[in-house]
C-alpha positions as CSV (number, residue, x, y, z in Angstrom):
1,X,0.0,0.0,0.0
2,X,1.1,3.4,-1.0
3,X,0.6,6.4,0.8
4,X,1.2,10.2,0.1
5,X,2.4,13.0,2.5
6,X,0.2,16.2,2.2
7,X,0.7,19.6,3.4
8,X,-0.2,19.8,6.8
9,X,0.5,21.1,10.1
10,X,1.3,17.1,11.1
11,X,4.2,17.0,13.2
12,X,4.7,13.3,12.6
13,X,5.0,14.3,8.7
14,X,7.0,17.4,9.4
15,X,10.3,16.3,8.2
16,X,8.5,14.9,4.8
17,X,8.0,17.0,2.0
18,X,4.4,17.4,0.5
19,X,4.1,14.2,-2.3
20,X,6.8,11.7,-1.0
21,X,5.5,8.8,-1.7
22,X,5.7,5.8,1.5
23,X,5.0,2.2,1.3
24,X,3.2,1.2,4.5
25,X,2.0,-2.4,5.2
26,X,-1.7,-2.6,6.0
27,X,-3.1,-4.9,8.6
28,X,-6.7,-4.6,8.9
29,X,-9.8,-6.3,7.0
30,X,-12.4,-2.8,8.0
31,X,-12.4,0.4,9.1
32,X,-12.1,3.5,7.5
33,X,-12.3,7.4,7.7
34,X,-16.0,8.6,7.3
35,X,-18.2,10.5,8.3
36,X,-22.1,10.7,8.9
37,X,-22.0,14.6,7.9
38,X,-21.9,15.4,4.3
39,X,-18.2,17.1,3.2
40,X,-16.6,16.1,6.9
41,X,-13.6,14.3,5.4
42,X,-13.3,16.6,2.5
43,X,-13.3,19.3,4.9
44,X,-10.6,17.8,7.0
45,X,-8.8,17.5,3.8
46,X,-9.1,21.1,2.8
47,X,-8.0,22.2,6.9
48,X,-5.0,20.5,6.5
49,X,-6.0,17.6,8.8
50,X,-5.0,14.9,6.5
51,X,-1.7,14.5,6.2
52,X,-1.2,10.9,4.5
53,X,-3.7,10.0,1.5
54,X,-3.5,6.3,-0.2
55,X,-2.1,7.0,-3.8
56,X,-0.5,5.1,-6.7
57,X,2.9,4.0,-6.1
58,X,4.0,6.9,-8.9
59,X,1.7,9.5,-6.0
60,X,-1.4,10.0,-8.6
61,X,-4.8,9.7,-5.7
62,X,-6.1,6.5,-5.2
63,X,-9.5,6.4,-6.7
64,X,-10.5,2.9,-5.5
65,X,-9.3,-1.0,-4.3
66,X,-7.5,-2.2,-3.9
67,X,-4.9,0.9,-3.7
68,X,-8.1,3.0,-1.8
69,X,-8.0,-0.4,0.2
70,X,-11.4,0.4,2.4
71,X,-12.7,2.8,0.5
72,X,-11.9,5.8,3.2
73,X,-13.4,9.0,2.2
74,X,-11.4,11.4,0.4
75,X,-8.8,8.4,0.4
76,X,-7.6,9.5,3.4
77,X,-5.2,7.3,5.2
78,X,-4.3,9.2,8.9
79,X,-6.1,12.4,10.2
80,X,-4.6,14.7,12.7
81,X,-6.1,17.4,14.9
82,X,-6.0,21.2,14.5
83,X,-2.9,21.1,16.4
84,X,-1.2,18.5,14.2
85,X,0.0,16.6,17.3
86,X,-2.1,13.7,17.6
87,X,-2.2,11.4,15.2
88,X,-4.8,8.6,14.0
89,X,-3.9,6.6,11.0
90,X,-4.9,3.0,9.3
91,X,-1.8,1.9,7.5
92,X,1.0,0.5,10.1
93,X,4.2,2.7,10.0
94,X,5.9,0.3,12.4
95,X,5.6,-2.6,10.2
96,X,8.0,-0.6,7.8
97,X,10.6,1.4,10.1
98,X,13.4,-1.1,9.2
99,X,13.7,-1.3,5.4
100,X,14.8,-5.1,4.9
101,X,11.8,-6.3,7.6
102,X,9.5,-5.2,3.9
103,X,7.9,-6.7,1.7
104,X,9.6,-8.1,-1.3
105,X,7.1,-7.0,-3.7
106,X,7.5,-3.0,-3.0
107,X,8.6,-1.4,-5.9
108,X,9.5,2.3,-6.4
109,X,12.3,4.1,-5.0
110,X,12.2,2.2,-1.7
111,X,11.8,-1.1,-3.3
112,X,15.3,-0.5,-4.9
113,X,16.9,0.4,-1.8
114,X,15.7,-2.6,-0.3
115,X,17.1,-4.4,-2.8
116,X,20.4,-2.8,-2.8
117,X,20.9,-3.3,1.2
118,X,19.9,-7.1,0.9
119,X,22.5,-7.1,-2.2
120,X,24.9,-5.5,0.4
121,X,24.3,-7.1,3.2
122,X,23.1,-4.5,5.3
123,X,22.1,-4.4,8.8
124,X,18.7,-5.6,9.5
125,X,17.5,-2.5,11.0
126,X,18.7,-0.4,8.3
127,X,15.7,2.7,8.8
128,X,12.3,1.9,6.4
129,X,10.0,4.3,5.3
130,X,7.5,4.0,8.3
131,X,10.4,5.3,10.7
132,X,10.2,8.7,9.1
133,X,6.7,8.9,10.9
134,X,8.4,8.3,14.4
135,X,11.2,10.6,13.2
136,X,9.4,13.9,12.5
137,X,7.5,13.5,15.7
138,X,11.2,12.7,17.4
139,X,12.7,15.9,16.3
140,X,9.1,18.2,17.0
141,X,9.6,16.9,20.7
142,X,13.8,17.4,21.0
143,X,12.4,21.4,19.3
144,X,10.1,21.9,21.9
């Protein structure tokens, strides 16, 4: 599953720039971001509160499954609050903070660095994609 960064005020997406594109592992058969209220999620899209969105692996939006995998509104994949410090999300970052512990079948930019560090014989632990989550909030708390 792919995932872009959006602009936001997100301090876990902070140290991102707005359309990296991040493989992140999904573990879940339901659940999504709606809303009863008509224009909710778009609205949480257009305040900023959305700071990861399922895409394409080249970052075009996900229109539907499987890369829209439950069919969240808006294809959003996290939401954050006004203050961009709290975080909810439905992809797993932490299944993808050490880049050799993914999946063989990513592709893109990461897949190739995957595949060089197994090629190299890298550590294990060599930092994924879903660290850079955990990192932008790391340095956001060490600034404050």
């Amino acid at each position: 599953m792919h995932v872009r960064v959006e602009r936001t005020r997100c301090l876990f997406t902070r140290a991102l720039e707005p359309g990296d594109v991040l493989p992140l592992p999904m573990a879940h058969g339901e659940g999504r971001f709606t809303s009863a209220i008509p224009g909710h999620v778009e609205g949480l899209v257009a305040a900023g509160q959305a700071p990861l969105r399922y895409a394409m692996p080249d970052g075009a939006p996900a229109a539907a499954f499987p890369e829209n995998p439950n069919g969240s509104g808006a294809a959003v994949a996290a939401v954050c609050n006004a203050a961009g410090n709290v975080l909810a999300i439905m992809p797993h970052p932490e299944r993808a903070q050490d880049l050799l512990g993914m999946s063989r079948g990513i592709g893109g930019r990461w897949g190739e660095r995957r595949d060089r560090a197994l090629e190299a014989a890298a550590e294990l632990d060599e930092p994924g994609p879903g660290l850079l989550l955990f990192r932008g909030l790391a340095a956001a708390l060490e600034a404050a």
